[in-house]
C-alpha positions as CSV (number, residue, x, y, z in Angstrom):
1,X,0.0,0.0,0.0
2,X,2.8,2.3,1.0
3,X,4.6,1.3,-2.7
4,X,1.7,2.8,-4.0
5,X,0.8,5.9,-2.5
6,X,4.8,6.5,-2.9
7,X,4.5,5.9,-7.0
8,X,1.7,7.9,-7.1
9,X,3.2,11.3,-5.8
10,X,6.1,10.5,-7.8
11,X,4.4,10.8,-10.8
12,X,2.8,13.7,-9.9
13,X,5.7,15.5,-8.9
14,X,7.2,14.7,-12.5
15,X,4.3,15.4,-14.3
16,X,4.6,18.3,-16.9
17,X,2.6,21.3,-16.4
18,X,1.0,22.7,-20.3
19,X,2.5,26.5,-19.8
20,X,2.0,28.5,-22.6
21,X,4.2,31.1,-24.4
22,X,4.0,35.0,-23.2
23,X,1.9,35.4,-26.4
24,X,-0.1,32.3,-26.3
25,X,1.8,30.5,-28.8
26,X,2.5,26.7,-28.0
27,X,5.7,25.3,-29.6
28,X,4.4,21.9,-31.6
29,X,7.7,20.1,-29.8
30,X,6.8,16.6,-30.5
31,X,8.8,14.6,-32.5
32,X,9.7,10.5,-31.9
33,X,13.2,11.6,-32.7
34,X,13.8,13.4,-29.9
35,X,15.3,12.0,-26.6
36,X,14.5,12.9,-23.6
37,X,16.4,13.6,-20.5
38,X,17.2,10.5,-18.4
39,X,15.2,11.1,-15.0
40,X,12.9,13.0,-16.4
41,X,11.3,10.8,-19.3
42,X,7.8,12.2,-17.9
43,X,8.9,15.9,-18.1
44,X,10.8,16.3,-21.8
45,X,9.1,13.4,-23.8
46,X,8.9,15.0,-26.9
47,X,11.5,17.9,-25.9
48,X,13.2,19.2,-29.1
49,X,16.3,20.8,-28.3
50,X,16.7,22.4,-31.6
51,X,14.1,24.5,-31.3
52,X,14.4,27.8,-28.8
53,X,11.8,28.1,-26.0
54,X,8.1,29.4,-27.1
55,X,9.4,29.2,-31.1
56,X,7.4,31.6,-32.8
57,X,6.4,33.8,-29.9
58,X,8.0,36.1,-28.1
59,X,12.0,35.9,-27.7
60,X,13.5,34.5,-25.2
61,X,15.2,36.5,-22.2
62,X,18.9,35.3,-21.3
63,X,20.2,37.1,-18.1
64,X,23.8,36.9,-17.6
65,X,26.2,37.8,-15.0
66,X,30.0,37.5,-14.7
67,X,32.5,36.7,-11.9
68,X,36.4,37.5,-13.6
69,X,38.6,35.3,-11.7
70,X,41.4,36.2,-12.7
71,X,43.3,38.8,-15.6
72,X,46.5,37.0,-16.3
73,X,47.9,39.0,-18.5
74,X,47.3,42.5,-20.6
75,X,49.9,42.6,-23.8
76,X,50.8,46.3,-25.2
77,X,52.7,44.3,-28.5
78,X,49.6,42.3,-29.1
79,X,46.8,44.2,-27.9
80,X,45.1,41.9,-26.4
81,X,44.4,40.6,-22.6
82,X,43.9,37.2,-21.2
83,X,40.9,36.8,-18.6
84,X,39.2,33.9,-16.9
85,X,35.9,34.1,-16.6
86,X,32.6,32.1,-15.0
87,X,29.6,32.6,-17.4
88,X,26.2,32.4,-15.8
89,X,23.1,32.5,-18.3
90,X,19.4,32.6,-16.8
91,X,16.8,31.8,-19.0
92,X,13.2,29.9,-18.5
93,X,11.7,27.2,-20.8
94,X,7.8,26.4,-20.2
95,X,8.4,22.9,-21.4
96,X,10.4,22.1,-18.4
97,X,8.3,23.1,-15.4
98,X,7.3,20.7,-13.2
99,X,5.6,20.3,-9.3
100,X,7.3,21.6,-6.0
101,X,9.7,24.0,-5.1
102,X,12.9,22.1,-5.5
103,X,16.2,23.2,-7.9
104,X,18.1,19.8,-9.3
105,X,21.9,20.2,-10.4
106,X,22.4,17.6,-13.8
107,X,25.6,16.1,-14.9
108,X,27.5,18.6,-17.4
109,X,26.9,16.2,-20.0
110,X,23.2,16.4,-19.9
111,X,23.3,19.7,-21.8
112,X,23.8,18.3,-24.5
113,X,19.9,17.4,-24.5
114,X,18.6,20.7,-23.9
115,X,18.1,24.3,-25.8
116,X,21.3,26.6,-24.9
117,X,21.7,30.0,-26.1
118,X,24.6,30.5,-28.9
119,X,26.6,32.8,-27.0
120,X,30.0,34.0,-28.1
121,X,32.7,36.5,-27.3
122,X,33.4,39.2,-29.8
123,X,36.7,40.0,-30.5
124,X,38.3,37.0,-29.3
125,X,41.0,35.3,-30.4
126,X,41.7,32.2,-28.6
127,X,39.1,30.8,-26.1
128,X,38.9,27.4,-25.1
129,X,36.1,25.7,-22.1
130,X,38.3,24.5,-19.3
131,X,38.0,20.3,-18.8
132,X,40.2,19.0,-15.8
133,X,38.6,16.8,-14.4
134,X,35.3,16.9,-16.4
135,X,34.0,20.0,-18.6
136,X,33.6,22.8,-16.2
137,X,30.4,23.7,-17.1
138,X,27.1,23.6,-15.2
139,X,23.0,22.7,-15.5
140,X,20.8,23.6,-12.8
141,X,17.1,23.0,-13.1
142,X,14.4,24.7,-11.5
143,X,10.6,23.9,-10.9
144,X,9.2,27.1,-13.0
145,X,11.2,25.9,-16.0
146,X,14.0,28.4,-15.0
147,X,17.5,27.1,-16.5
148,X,21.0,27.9,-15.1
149,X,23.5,27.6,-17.4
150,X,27.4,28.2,-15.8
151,X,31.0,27.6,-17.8
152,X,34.1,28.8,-16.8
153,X,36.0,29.9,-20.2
154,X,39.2,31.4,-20.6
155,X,40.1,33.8,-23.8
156,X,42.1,35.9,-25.0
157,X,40.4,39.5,-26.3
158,X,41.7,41.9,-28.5
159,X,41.9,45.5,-26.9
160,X,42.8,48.3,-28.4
161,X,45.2,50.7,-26.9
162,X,46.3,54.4,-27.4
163,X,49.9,54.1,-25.9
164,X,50.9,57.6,-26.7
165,X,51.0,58.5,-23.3
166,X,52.4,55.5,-22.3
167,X,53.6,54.7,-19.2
168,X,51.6,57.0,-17.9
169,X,48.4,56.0,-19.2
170,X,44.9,54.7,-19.0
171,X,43.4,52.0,-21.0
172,X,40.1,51.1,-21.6
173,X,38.8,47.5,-22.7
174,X,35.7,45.7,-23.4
175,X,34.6,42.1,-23.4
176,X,31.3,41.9,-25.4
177,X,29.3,38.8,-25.5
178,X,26.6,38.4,-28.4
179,X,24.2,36.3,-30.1
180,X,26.0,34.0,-32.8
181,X,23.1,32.8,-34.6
182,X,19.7,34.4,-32.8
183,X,18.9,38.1,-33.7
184,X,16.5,40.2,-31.4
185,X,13.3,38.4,-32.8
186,X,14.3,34.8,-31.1
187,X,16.6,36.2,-28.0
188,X,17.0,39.3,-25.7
189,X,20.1,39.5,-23.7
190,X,19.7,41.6,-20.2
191,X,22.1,41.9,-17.3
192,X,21.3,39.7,-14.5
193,X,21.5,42.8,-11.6
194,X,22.6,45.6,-13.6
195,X,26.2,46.9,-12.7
196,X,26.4,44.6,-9.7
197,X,25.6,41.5,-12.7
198,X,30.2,41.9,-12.7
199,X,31.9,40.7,-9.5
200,X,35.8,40.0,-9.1
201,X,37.3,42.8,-11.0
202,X,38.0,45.0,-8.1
203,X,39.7,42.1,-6.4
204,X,42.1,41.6,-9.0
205,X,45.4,42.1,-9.0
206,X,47.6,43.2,-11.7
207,X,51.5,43.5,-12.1
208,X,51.2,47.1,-14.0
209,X,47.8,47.8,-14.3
210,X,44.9,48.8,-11.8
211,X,41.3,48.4,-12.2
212,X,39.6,52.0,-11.7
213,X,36.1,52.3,-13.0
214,X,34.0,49.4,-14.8
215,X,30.1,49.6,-16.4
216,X,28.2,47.3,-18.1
217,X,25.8,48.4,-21.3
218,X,23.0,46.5,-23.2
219,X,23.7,47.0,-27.2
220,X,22.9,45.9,-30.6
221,X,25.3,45.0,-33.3
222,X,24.0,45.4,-36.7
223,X,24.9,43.1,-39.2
224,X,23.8,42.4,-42.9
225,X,22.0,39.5,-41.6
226,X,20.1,41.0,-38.9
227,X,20.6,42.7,-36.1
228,X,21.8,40.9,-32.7
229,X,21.6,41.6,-29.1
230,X,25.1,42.7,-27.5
231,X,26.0,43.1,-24.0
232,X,29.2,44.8,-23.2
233,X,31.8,45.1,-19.9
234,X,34.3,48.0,-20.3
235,X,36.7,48.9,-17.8
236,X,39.2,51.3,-17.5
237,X,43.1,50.0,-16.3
238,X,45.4,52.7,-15.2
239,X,49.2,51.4,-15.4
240,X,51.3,51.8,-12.0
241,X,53.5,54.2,-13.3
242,X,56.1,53.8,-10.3
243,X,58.1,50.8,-11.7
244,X,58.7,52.8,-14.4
245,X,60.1,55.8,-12.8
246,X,62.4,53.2,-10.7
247,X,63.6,51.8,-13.8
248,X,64.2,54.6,-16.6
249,X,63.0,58.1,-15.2
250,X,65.4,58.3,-12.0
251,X,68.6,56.4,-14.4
252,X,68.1,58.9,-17.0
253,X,67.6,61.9,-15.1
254,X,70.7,61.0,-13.0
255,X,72.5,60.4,-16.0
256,X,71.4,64.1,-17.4
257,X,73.1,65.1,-14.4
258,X,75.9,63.4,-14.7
259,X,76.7,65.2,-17.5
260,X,77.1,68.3,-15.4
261,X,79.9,67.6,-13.8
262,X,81.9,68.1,-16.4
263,X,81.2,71.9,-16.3
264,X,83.7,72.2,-13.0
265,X,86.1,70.8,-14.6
266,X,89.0,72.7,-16.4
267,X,89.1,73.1,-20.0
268,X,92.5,71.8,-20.0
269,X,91.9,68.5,-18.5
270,X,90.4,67.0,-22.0
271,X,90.5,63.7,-21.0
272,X,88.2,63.5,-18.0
273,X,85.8,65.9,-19.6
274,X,85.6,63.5,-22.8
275,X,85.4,60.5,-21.0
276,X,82.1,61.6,-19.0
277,X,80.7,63.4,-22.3
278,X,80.7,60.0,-24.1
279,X,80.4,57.7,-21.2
280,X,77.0,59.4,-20.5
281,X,75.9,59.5,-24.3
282,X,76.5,55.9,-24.7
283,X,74.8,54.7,-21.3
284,X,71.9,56.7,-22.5
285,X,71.6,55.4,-26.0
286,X,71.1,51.8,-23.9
287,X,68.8,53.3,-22.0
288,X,67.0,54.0,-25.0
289,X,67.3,50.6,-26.6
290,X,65.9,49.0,-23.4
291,X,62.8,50.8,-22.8
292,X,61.7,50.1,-26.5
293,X,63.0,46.5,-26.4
294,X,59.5,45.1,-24.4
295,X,57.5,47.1,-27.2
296,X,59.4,46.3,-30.2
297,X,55.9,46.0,-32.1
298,X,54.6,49.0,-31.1
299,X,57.3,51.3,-32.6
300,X,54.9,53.0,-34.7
301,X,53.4,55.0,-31.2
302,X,55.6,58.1,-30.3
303,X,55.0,57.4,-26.3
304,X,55.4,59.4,-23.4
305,X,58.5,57.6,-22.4
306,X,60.4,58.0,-25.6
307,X,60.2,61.6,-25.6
308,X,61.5,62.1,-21.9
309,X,64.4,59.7,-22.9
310,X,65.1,62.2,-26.1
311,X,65.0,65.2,-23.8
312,X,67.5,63.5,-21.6
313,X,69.7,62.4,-24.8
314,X,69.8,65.8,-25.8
315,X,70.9,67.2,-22.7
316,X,73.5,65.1,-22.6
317,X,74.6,65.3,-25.8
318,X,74.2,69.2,-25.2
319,X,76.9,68.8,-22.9
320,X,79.3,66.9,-24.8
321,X,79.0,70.0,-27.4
322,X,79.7,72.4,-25.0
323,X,82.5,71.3,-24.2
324,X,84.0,70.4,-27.8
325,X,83.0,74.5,-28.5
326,X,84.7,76.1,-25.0
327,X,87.8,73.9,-26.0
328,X,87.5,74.9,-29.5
329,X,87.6,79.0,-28.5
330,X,90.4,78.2,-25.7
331,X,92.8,76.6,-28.8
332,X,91.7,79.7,-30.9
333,X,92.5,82.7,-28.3
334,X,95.6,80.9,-27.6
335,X,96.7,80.8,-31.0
336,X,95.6,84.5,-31.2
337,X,97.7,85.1,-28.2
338,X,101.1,83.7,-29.6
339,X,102.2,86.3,-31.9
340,X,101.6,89.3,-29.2
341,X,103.9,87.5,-26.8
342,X,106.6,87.6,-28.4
343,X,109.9,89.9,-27.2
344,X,109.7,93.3,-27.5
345,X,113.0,94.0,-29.3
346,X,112.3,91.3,-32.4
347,X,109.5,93.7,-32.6
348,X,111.2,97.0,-33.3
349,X,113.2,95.2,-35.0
350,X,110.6,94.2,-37.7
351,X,108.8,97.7,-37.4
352,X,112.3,99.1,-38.4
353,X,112.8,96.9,-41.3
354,X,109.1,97.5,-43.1
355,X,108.7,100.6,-45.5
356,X,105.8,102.3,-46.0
357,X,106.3,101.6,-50.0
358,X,106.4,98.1,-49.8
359,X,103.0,97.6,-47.8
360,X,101.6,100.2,-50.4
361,X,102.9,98.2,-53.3
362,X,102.0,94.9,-51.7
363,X,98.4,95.9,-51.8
364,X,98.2,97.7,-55.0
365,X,99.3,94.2,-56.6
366,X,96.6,92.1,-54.8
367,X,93.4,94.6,-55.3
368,X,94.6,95.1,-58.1
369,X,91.7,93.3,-60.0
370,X,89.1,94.6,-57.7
371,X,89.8,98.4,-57.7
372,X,90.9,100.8,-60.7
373,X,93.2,103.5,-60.0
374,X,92.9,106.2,-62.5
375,X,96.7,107.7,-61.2
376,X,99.1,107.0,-58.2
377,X,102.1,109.0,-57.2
378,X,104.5,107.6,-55.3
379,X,107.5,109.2,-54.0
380,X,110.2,108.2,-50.8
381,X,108.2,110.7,-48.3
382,X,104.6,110.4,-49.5
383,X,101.8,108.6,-51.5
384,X,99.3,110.8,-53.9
385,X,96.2,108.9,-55.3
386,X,93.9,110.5,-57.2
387,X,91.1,109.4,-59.0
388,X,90.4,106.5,-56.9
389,X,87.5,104.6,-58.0
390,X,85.5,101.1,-57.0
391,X,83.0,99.3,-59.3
392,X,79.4,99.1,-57.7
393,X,79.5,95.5,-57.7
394,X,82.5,95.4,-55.7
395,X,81.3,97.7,-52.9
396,X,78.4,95.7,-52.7
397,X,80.7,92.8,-51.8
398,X,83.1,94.8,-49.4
399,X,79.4,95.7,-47.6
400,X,78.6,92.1,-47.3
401,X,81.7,91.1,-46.3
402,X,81.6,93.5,-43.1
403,X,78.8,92.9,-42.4
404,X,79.1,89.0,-42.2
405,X,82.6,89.6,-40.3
406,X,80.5,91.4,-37.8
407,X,78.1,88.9,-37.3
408,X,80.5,86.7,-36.9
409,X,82.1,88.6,-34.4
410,X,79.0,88.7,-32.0
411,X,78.8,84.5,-32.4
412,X,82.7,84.7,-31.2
413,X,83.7,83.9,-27.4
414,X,86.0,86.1,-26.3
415,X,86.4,84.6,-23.0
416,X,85.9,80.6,-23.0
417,X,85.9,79.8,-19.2
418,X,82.8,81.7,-19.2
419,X,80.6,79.3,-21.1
420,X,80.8,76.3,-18.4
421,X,79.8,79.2,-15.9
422,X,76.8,79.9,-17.8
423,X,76.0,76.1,-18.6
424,X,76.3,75.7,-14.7
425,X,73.3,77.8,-14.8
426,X,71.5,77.3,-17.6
427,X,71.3,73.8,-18.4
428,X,69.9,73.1,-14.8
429,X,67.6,75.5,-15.1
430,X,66.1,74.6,-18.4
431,X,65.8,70.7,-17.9
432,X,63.8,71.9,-14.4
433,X,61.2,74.0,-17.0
434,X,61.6,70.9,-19.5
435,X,60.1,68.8,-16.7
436,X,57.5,70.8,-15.3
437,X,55.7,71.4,-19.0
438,X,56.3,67.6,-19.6
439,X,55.0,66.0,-16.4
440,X,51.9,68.7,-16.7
441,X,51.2,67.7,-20.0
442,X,51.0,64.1,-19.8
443,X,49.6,64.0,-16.2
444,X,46.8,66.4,-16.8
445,X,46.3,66.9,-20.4
């Protein structure tokens, strides 16, 4: 008697409820090819898993939520990041309600009976379903025909990047899911609890990047076959920019430096102000190589760290310059110097020995293609010239040439020592400005 009464509830507890559609329609689901799910022969005879829930009515609601469990790995050369994510989908099915209150958890490999949405990720590039020890992917049936639908699924998305402010700067990235197959007449995608439907990313922890703002949108893609339900994550990584200043900022600005010392040091003492002058060029030139070494497909950005390694290469190099220039105006007034230093009586000597007549002759004979002299006199006491005359051409070259000499004269040092005591000055000063309009602009702007 007790067998019976027990069969009996069974039954009923298994026994399908005839729900119909939000619109009235009833899917014709019956088909002898069809197999139904073990356990529940009574609740899915007939259940064709090919067709979507209420086929022909209205479409079918698929709420999803996220849980990111982890963001391995975020690749400037690439573009791309690699994220592992649990995938929850929500959706009801009339065909599958049944009596009571209870939820049953199937086997994984039971989904392979039922209707699940086509879902894939936009933009991805390599995703695969994790499968140690079984498929991680799980069915969870409930007694209003509700279906829970969970995977855990790592891929690799494609994100594009503006690095021109790079290391300094802020990234945003999306991971979009979509309807493969479906368009917006057969399914409707919906958040599961809005912005909260995203849990884990502001747990995670990343080796450059962290995790500032995130949003989720509803969207539609439109596509020459239809238009298809979207729903997008974006978030927004800000790089930690303080390895970086550890690594090349503080090396390069020391080096900059560096190349200062070399202003207290005497313009005589040409080897220890060479060897700092090219010691500091070439340490900075591997600087250089270094910091574009990790992005070596990414030359095409001008970034933010490439343009404070120039300034510092050119301050450097400035230096080196300087130096070759004060040494090059020391040699020169030296030179200038010799021939005044010489005795006193070798001079008179000389002055005694030139005649006014020979210096006179001497430069009739070289101008003498330049200027026309119409008549000279020249006698042992004094020098007549009359009729003294210059083409127009020529006194337009004799202007020129003055005027270029005395140009050139305000360009000349006179006094050589005085440039490294305005370099001690100057280049300091100007590197300060340098910064200020560089860390302002790329921190703020």
């Amino acid at each position: 008697m007790f067998c019976r009464y027990f069969c009996f509830f069974s039954l009923c507890l298994f026994l399908p409820i005839q729900r119909s559609c939000p619109l009235g329609h009833v899917s014709n689901l019956q088909s002898s090819s069809t197999t139904s799910l073990p356990g529940f022969e009574n609740l899915t005879m007939g259940y064709n898993k090919y067709l979507r829930p209420c086929f022909g009515g209205e479409p079918v609601e698929i709420a999803m939520s996220l849980d990111i469990a982890s963001i391995s790995s975020i690749s400037e050369s690439d573009m791309d990041y690699t994220a592992t994510i649990y995938l929850q989908q929500r959706w009801t099915d009339p065909r599958l309600v049944f009596h009571g209150n209870k939820s049953f958890s199937l086997d994984a490999r039971l989904v392979e009976l039922l209707w699940v949405p086509d879902t894939y990720i936009v933009e991805s590039k390599r995703s695969f379903l994790h499968d140690v020890t079984v498929q991680n992917r799980l069915i969870r049936l409930f007694s209003n025909g509700t279906i829970l639908y969970a995977l855990r699924i790592t891929t690799t998305v494609a994100c594009n990047m503006d690095l021109s402010k790079y290391p300094m700067d802020t990234q945003t990235c999306r991971l979009q899911l979509e309807s493969w197959g479906y368009d917006v007449n057969d399914v409707v995608f919906t958040w599961m609890r809005g912005n909260d439907s995203v849990q884990g990313l502001e747990k995670l922890q990343l080796s450059q990047y962290t995790v500032k703002h995130y949003y989720t949108l509803v969207s539609k893609s439109q596509m020459e076959t239809g238009t298809y339900p979207r729903l997008i994550l974006q978030f927004e990584l800000r790089r930690n920019v303080l390895y970086f200043i550890l690594e090349t900022y503080v090396p390069s600005t020391l080096l900059v430096m560096l190349s200062w010392v070399s202003f207290w040091i005497t313009l005589d003492s040409v080897p220890a102000r060479t060897c700092i002058g090219v010691t500091t060029v070439l340490s900075m030139t591997t600087l250089m190589i270094g910091s574009r070494s990790s992005l070596s497909k990414t030359n095409c950005f001008i970034k933010a760290i490439d343009v404070y390694l120039g300034i510092c290469f050119s301050f450097i190099f400035g230096a080196l310059v300087e130096y070759a220039m004060a040494h090059y105006s020391s040699s020169q007034k030296c030179a200038a110097k010799a021939p005044r230093e010489r005795p006193a009586n070798e001079l008179t000597k000389e002055m005694e020995e030139v005649n006014i007549t020979n210096i006179l002759n001497n430069s009739i004979t070289s101008y003498k293609q330049k200027i026309s002299f119409t008549s000279i006199q020249i006698s042992s006491n004094n020098v007549n010239c009359g009729g003294l005359t210059m083409k127009t051409h020529e006194k337009i070259k004799y202007a020129l040439r003055n005027k270029i000499h005395r140009i050139i004269g305000y360009f000349t040092i006179q006094n050589p020592s005085n440039v490294d005591h305005y370099s001690k000055l100057l280049f300091p000063l100007f590197f300060m400005l340098v910064n200020v309009f560089y860390w302002a602009y790329y921190l703020y702007f």
